[in-house]
VMD Tcl script that draws the C-alpha trace (Angstrom):
set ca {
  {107.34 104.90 115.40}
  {108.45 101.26 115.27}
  {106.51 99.23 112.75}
  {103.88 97.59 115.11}
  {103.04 93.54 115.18}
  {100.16 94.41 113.17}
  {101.43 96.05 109.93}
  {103.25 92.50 109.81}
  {100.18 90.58 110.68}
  {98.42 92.26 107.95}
  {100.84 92.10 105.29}
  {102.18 88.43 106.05}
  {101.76 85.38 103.50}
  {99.35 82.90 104.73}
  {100.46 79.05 102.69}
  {97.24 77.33 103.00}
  {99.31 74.09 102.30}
  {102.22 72.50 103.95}
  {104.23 72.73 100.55}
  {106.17 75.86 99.70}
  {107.71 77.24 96.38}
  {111.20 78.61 96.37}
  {111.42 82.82 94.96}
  {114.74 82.80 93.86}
  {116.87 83.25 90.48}
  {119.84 83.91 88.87}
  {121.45 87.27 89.62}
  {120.94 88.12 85.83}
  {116.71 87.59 86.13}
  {113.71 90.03 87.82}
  {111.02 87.67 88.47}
  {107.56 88.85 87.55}
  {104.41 87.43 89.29}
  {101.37 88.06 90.75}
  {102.41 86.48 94.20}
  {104.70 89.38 95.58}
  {103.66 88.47 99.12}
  {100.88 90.92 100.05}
  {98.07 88.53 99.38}
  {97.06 84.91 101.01}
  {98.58 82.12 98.59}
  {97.25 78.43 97.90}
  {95.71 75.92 95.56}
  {92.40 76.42 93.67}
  {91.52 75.51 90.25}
  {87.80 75.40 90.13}
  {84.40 76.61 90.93}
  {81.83 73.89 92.44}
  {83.48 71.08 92.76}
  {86.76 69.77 91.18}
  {86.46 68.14 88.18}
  {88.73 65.96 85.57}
  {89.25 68.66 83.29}
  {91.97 70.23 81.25}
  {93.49 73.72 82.10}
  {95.11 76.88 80.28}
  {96.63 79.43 82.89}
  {97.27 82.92 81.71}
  {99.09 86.35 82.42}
  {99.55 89.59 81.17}
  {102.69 91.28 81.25}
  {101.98 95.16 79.86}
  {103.54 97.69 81.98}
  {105.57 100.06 80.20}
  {108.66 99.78 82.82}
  {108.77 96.19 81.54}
  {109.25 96.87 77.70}
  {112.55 95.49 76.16}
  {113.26 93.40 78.99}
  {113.33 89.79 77.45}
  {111.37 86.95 78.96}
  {114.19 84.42 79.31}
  {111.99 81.47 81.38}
  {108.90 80.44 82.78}
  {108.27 78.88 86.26}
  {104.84 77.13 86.71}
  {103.91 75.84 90.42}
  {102.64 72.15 90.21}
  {101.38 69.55 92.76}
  {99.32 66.19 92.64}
  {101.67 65.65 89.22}
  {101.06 61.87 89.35}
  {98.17 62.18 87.27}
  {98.66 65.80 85.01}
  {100.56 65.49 82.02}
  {101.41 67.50 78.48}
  {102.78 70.75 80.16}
  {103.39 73.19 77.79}
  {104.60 76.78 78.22}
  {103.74 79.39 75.72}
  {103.83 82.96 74.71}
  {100.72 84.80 72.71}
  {99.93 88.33 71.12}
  {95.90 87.01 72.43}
  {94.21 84.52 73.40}
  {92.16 82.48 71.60}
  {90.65 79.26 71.01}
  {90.14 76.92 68.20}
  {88.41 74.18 67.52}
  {91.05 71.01 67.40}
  {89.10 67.69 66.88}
  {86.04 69.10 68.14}
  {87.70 70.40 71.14}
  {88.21 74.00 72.04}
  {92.01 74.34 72.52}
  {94.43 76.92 73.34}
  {96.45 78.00 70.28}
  {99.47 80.76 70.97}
  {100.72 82.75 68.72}
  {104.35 83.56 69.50}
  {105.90 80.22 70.83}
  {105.01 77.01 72.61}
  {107.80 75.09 74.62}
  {107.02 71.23 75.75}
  {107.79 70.31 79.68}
  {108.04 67.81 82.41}
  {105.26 68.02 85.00}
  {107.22 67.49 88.32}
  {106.17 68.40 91.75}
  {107.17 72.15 93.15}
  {107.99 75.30 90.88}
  {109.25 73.63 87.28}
  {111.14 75.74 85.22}
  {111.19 76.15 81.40}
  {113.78 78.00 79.96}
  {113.11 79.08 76.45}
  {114.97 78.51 73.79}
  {115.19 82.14 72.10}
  {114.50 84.81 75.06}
  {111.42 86.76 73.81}
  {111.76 91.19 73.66}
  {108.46 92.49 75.59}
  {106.82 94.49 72.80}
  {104.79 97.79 73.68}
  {101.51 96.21 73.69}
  {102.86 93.59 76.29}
  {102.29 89.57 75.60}
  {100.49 87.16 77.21}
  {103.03 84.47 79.19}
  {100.82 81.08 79.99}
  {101.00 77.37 80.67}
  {98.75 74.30 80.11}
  {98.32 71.43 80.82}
  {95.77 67.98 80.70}
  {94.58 66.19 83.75}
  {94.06 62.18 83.16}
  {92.65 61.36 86.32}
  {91.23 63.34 89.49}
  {92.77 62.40 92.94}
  {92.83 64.25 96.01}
  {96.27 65.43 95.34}
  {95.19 67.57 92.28}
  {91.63 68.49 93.24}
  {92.88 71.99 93.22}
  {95.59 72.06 90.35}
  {95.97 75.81 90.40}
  {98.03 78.26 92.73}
  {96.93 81.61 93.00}
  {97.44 84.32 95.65}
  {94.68 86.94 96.67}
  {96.51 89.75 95.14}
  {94.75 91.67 92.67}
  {97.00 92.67 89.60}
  {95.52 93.80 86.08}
  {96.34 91.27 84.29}
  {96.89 88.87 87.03}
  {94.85 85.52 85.81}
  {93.40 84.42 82.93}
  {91.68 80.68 83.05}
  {90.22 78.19 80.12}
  {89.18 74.89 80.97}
  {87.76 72.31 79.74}
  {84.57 72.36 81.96}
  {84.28 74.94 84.35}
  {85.44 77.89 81.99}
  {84.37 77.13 78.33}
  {86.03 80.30 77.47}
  {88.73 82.67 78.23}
  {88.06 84.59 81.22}
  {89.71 86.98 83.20}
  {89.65 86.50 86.94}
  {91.90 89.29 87.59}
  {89.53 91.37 89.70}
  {89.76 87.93 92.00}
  {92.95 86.24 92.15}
  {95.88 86.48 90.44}
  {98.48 83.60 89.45}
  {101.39 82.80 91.12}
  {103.05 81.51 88.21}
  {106.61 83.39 87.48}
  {108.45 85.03 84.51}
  {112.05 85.24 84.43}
  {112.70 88.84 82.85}
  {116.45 89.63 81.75}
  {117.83 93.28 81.06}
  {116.26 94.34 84.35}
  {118.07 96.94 86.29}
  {120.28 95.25 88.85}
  {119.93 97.10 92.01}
  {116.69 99.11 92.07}
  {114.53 99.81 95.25}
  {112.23 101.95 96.23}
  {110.79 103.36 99.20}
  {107.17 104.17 100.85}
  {106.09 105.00 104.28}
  {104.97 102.35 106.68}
  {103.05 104.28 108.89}
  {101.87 107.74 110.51}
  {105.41 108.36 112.24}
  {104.91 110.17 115.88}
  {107.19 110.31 119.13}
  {108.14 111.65 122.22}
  {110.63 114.88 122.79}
  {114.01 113.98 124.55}
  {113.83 110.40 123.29}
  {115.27 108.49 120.31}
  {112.07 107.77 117.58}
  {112.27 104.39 115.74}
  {110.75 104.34 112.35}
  {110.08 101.84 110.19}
  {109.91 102.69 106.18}
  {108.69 100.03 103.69}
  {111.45 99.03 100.39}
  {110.02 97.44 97.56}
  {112.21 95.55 95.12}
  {113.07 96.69 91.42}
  {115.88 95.08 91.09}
  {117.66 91.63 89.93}
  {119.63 91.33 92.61}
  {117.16 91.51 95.53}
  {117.56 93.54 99.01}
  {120.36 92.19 101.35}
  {121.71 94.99 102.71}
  {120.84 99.12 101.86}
  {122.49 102.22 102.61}
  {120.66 105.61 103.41}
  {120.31 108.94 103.95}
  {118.56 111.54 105.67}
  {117.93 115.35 106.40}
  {116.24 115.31 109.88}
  {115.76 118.43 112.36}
  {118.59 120.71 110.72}
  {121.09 117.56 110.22}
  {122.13 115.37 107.70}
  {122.50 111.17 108.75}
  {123.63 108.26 107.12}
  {123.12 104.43 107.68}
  {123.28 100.77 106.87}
  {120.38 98.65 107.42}
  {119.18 95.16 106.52}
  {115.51 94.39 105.63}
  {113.88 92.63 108.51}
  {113.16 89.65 105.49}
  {116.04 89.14 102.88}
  {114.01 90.27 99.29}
  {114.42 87.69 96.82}
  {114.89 89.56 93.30}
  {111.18 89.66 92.61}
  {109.37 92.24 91.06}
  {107.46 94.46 93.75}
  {108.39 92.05 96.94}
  {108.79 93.92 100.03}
  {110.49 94.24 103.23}
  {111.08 96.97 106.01}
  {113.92 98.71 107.02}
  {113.92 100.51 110.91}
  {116.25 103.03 112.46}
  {116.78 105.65 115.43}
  {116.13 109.55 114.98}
  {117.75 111.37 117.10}
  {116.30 113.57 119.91}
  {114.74 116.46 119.49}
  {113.77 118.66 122.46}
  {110.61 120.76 121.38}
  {107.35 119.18 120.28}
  {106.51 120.28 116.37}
  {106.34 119.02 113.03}
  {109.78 117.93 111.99}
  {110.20 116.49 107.85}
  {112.22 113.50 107.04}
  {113.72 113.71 103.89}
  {114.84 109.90 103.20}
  {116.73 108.46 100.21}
  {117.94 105.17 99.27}
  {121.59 105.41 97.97}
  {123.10 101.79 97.44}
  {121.25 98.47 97.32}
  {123.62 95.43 98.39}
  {126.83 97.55 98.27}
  {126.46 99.06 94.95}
  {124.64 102.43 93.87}
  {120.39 102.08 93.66}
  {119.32 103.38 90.15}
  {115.62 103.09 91.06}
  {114.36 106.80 90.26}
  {111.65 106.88 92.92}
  {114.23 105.99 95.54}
  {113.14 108.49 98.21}
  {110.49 109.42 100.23}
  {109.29 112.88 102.14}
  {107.48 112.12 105.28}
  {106.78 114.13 108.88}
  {107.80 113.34 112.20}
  {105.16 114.45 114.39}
  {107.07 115.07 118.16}
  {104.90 115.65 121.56}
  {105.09 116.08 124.88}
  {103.32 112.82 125.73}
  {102.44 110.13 123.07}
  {98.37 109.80 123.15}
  {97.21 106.59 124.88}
  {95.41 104.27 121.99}
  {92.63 102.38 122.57}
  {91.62 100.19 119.52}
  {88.11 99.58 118.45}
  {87.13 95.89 117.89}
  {83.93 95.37 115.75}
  {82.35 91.52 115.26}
  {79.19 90.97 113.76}
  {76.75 88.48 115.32}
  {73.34 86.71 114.80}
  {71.35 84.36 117.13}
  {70.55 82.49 114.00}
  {74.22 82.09 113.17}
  {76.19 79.07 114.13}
  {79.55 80.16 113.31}
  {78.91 82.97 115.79}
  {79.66 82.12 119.12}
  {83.11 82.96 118.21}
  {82.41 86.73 118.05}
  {80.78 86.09 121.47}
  {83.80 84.17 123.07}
  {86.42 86.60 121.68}
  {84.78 89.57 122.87}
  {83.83 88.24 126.51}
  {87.39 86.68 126.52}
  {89.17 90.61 125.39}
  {86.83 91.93 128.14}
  {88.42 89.67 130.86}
  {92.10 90.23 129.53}
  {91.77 93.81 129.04}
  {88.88 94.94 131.33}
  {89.76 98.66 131.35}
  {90.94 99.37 127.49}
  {89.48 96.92 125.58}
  {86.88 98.48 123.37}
  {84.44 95.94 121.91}
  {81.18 96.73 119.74}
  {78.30 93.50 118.80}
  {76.41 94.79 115.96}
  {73.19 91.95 116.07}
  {71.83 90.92 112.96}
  {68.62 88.56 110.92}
  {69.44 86.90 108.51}
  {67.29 88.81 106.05}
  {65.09 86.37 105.53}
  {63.65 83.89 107.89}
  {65.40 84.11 111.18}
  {65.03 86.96 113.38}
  {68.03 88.45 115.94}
  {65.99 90.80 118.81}
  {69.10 92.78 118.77}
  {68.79 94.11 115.60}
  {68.35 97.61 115.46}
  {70.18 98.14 112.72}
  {69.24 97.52 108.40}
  {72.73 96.06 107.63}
  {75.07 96.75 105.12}
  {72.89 99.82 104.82}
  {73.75 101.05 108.98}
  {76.60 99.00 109.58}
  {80.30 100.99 109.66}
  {82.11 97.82 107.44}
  {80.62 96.26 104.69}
  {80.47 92.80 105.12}
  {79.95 89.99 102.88}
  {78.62 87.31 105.73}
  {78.09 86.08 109.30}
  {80.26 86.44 111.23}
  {82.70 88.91 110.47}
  {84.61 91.29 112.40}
  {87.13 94.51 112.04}
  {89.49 95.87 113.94}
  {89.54 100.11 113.60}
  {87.01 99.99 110.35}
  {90.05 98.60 108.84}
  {91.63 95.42 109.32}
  {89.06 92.00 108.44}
  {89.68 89.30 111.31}
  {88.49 86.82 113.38}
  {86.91 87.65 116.24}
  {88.56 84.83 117.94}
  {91.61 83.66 116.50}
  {92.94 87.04 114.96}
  {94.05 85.98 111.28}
  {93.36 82.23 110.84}
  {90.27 81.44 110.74}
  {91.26 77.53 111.12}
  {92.62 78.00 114.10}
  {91.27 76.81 117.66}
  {94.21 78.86 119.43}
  {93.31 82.60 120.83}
  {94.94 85.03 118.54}
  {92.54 88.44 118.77}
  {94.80 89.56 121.36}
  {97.68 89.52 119.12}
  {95.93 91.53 116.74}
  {94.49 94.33 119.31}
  {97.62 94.90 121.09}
  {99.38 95.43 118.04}
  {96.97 97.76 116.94}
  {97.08 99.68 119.96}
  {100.85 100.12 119.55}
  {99.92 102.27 116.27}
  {100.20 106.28 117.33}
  {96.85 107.73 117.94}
  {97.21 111.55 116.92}
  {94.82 112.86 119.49}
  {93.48 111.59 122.67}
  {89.67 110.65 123.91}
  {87.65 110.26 126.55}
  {84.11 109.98 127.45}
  {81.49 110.14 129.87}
  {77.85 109.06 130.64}
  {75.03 110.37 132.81}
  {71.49 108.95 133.09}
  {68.65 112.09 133.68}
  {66.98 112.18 136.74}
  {64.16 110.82 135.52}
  {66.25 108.11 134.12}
  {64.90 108.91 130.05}
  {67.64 109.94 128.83}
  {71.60 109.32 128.46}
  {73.67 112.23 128.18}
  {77.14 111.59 126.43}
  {80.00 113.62 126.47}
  {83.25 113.54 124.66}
  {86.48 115.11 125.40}
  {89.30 115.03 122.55}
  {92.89 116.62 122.80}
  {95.14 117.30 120.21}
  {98.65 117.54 121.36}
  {99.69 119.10 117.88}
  {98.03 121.52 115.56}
  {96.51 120.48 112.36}
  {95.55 122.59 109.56}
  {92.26 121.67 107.01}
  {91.76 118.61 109.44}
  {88.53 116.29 109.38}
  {87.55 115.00 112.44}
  {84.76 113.94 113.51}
  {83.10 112.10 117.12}
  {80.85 108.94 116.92}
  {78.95 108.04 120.09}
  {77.81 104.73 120.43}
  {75.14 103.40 123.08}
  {75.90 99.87 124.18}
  {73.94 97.48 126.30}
  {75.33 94.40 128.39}
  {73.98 91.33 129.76}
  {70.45 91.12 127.04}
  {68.95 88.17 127.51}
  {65.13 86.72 126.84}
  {63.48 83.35 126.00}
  {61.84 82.14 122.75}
  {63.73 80.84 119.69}
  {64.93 84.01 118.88}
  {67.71 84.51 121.83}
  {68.54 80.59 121.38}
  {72.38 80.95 119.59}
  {72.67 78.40 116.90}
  {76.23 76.83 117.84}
  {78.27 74.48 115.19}
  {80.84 74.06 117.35}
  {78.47 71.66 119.46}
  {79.95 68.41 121.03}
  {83.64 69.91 119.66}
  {82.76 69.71 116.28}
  {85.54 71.72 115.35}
  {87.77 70.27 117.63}
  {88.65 71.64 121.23}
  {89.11 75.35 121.94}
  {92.22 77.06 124.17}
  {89.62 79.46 126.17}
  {87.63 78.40 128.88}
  {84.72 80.95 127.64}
  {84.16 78.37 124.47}
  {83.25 75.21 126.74}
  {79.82 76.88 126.68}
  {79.62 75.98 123.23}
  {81.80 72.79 122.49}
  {80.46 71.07 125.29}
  {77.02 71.60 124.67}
  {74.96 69.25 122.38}
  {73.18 71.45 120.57}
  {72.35 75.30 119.81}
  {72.35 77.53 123.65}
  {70.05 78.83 125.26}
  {69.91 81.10 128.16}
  {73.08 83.43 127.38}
  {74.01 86.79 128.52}
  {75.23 88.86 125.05}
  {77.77 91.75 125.91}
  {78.85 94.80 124.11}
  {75.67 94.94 122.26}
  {75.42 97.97 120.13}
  {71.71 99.24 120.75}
  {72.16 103.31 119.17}
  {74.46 105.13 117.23}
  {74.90 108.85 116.51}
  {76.33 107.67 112.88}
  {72.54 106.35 111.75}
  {70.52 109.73 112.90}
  {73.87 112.04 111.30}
  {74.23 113.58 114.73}
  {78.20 112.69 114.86}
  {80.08 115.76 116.17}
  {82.09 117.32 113.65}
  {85.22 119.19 115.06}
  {86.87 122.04 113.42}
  {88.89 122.13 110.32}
  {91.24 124.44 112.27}
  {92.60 122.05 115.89}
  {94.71 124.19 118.15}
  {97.41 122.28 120.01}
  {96.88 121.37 123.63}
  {93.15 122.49 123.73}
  {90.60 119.89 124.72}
  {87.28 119.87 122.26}
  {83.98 118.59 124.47}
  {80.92 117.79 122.62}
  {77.88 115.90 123.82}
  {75.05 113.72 122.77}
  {71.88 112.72 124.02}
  {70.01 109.05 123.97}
  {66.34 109.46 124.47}
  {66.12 105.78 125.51}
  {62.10 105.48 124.82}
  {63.11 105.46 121.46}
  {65.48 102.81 121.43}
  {64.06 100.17 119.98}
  {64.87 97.12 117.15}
  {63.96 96.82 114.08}
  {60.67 95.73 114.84}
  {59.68 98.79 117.57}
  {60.62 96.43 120.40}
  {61.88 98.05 123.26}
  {65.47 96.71 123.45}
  {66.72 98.24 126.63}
  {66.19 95.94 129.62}
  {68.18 97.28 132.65}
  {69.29 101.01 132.35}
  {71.72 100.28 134.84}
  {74.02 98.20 132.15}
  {74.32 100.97 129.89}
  {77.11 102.37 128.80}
  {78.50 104.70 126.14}
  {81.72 104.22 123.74}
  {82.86 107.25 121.89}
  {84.86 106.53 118.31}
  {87.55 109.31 117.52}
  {87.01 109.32 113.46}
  {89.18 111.13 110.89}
  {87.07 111.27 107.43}
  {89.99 112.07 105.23}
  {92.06 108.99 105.83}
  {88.27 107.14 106.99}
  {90.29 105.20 109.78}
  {89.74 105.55 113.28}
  {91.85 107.41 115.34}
  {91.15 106.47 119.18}
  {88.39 104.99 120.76}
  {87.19 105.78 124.84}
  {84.65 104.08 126.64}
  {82.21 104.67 130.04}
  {81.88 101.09 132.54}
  {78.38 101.98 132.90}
  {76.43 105.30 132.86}
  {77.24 107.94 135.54}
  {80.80 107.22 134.67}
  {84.00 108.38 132.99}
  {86.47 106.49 130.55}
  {86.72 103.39 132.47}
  {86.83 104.87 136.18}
  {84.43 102.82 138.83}
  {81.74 104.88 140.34}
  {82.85 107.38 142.55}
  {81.89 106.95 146.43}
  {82.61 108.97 149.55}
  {85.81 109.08 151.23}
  {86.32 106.41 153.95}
  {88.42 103.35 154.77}
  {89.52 102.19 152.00}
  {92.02 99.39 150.72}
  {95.61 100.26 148.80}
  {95.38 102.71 145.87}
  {96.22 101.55 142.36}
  {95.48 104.74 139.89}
  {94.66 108.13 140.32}
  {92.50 110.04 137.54}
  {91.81 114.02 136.88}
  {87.93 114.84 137.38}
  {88.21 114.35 132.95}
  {88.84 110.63 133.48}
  {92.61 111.06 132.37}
  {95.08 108.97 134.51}
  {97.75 110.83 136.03}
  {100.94 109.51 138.11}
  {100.63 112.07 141.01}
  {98.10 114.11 142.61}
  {97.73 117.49 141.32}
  {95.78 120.53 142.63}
  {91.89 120.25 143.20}
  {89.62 117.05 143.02}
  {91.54 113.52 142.05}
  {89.72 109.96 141.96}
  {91.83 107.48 143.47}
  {90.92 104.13 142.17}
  {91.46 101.10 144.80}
  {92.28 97.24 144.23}
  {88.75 96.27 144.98}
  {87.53 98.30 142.94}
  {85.86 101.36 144.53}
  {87.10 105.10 144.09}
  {87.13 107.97 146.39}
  {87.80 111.49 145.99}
  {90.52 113.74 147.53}
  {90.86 117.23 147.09}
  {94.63 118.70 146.81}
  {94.92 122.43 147.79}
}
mol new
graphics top color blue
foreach p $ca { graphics top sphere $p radius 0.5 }
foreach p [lrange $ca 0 end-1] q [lrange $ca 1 end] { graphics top cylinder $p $q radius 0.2 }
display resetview
């Protein structure tokens, strides 16, 4: 399957400042550093606020794969240099500190090279390249700030990668001491390494692989750099369906020759014309023309092939709070998605207090201790349990533009191994919602873990008091003027707003009471699994035994495909309202009705053409009739 939008979403570099710092070096040098481009990179130096202070930057270099290589430079990333002066590079066995004129300062204990402080990456060559030792060595820089300005507030680049080893920080105020930040940043300072292997790359995975039978399969395999020399170009091989292929591709991103950068490389199987489990057996044989020495050059993966890729539907979570002002966001995204994508869009509000103080009447849930992500604050929001974003703007949280789109459709390109769908009915004596799930596997699967999450969901809560007034920030465009027409509500008002209708509300869960339905560990191809669920809706209530239901006629049920061993989510189906089926209007009688857009199976599935017994044919204003097919 073809490496979706959001694998490169997820993995791309985020520069949090308009400057940029180059990744190259000579052909001779592997460049180590904590910033290999999985992580968001920028400037920070300090906790609180800035301060004047003086700075020793630190990291550890102690993987075995990188013993006898010689450090033969040092790159340190500098801006605001105006007022920063005495860089030094250095090399230590440990760090410590001594007392120098009753001052703590930085002494190393291998070698200590004087440099120029200029703007951008500045490079120190050392005099006498340095053999890594066994135990590893410390590589560092320092350096004294004379005067704080607003172009060195934040002195320090870092990335959010997390490396053992990755930073160490002493200063002058804020860290008294050494102290390893590793488990929270790492530094994006570099080390030029020589006697690295030349060409080296390796290869992973990108993905669960599936296609169709009787088509070519794109798939997309992730190569990691090992090497000196970077990743131009790469040849390949494979043993696929019987046959043995060969290839030249080019990373979709040239790989500069650092240590553990990435890229992705994407070609065509060929057709196959029965549906099964078919093993690719991938190797790496030349990096930029010339023979790849890296040992784990190759890779072992499965092709799954079917009749009919599963449809994907993926599952948007945002987490919300009346009290919150940062919120309405959540609320905007969701009710925009719902406009844009009316019939697949899948969108869950889980309502929270604050914990303290301020109330939300749609909580009906204890937090961290109920909720399916574990979130550090309000708002927050995930797409398939997974992936962290904004519930708006997709992955920058700066920006004004729409971007949550982006993010779903590229999620829903991902293969889905199974299919879902659901439906609702409300008991005669309207007490209770009966949910029922349909899933169909169109493989077989061995010691699998699956498992069905029902979800009741409530639209259009409302209420007065204080409680249901959402606290807005974004009031008289405070942070400036949004693309969607669904945020006016907010930037044009002058204060917090009252009187809204909140959507998508989660108000039950079969994940809280453990009633989830638990397939088997044995799934037979083509068979369709049906499990159901009841709501007994007197006992819906929030966390403070309020009724929370207010119109039983805006219920509706979303049911989350789960698999436990690789704790993602699989697929994701949803009812309109109860008394339906996976997104198909409420069925009427047969009459006059206007032009027919879709036609469903009586188990909600679309289909292209009639078939034999009862269809629903959907119509463009929305209504559906029946027609039976002998």
């Amino acid at each position: 399957m073809k490496r979706s939008k959001l694998v490169t979403l997820l993995l791309a570099v985020i520069t949090l400042c308009g400057f940029s710092l180059p990744m190259t070096a000579d052909d001779h040098y592997l460049i180590y550093s904590g910033d290999t481009g999985r992580g968001v990179t920028g400037w920070r130096g300090t906790v609180g606020n800035p301060l004047k202070q003086d700075y020793d930057v630190a990291i550890k270099i102690a993987d075995p794969q990188f013993v006898g290589l010689t450090i033969e430079a040092i790159r340190v990333p500098l801006e605001g240099v105006e007022h920063l002066s005495d860089l030094k590079v250095w090399l230590t066995k440990e760090l410590k500190l001594e007392t120098v004129n009753g001052k703590k300062t930085n002494v190393p204990d291998i070698m200590s090279v004087d440099a120029s402080a200029n703007t951008g990456m500045v490079e120190v060559k050392l005099n006498q390249p340095y053999t890594i030792p066994a135990e590893g060595v410390y590589v560092g820089y320092s350096f004294k700030m004379d005067e704080l300005d607003e172009t060195n507030r934040y002195p320090l680049r870092i990335t959010t990668e997390l490396h053992t080893g990755g930073m160490y920080i002493h200063s002058s105020k804020n860290y008294r001491s050494w102290i390893d930040v590793s488990d929270q940043c790492s530094s994006a300072m570099q080390v030029l390494l020589g006697g690295a292997a030349e060409h080296a790359v390796s290869v992973s995975p990108a993905g669960v692989y599936f296609g169709a039978i009787n088509k070519q399969i794109p798939v997309t395999f992730m190569v990691e750099n090992h090497g000196s020399s970077g990743i131009k170009t790469l040849d390949y091989a494979y043993d696929y369906a019987g046959s043995h292929y060969t290839g030249t591709a080019t990373p979709e991103v040239e790989v500069q020759p650092v240590y553990s950068a990435y890229s992705y490389i994407t070609f065509n199987l060929p057709e196959v014309a029965q549906k099964g489990y078919y093993p690719i057996d991938l190797r790496i044989t030349k990096v930029n023309g010339a023979d790849n020495t890296e040992p784990d050059a190759s890779v072992n993966q499965t092709m799954s092939v079917v009749d009919v890729v599963p449809k994907h539907r993926a599952l948007m979570e945002e987490y919300s709070g009346t009290w919150c002002g940062f919120c309405p966001r959540g609320f905007v995204g969701l009710e925009v998605m719902n406009r844009l994508y009316p019939d697949d869009f899948i969108g869950l509000s889980y309502h929270s207090g604050d914990g303290s103080s301020q109330d939300d009447p749609m909580e009906v849930m204890n937090g961290n201790t109920d909720f399916p992500n574990n979130i550090s604050g309000f708002p927050a929001a995930y797409m398939e349990r997974k992936y962290e974003i904004n519930a708006y703007s997709g992955y920058n949280d700066e920006a004004t533009e729409f971007g949550v789109d982006k993010v779903w459709l590229a999620a829903c390109e991902l293969p889905a191994e199974a299919s879902i769908d659901v439906k609702a009915d409300l008991s005669a004596d309207q007490s209770t919602v009966k949910a029922t799930a349909s899933v169909n596997f169109p493989l077989a699967i061995q010691d699998a873990g699956y498992e069905i999450e029902f979800v009741l969901v409530a639209d259009s809560l409302c209420g007065e008091g204080e409680e249901w007034i959402q606290h807005n920030y974004y009031a008289r465009k405070a942070y400036g003027e949004f693309d969607q027409p669904e945020f006016s509500q907010f930037t044009d008002a002058k204060g917090n707003v009252e009187g809204l209708k909140f959507n998508d509300v989660v108000v039950a869960t079969s994940r809280i009471n453990g009633l989830d339905a638990y397939l088997p560990a044995t799934i037979e191809a083509d068979k369709t699994y049906e499990y159901s669920l009841e709501f007994p809706l007197s006992k819906i209530t929030n966390t403070k035994g309020q009724p929370v239901i207010q119109n039983k006629a805006n219920l509706r049920v979303v049911a989350i495909l789960l698999n436990n061993k690789l704790n993602t989510v699989v697929n994701a189906a949803k009812t309109k309202h109860v008394g339906n089926t996976s997104g198909i209007a409420a069925v009427t009688d047969a009459g006059d009705k206007s032009l027919p857009v879709a036609i469903y199976d009586m188990a909600g599935r679309r289909i292209q053409t009639m078939q034999q017994g009862v269809n629903i044919v959907k119509t463009a204003d929305g209504s559906a009739y029946k027609v039976v097919r002998k």
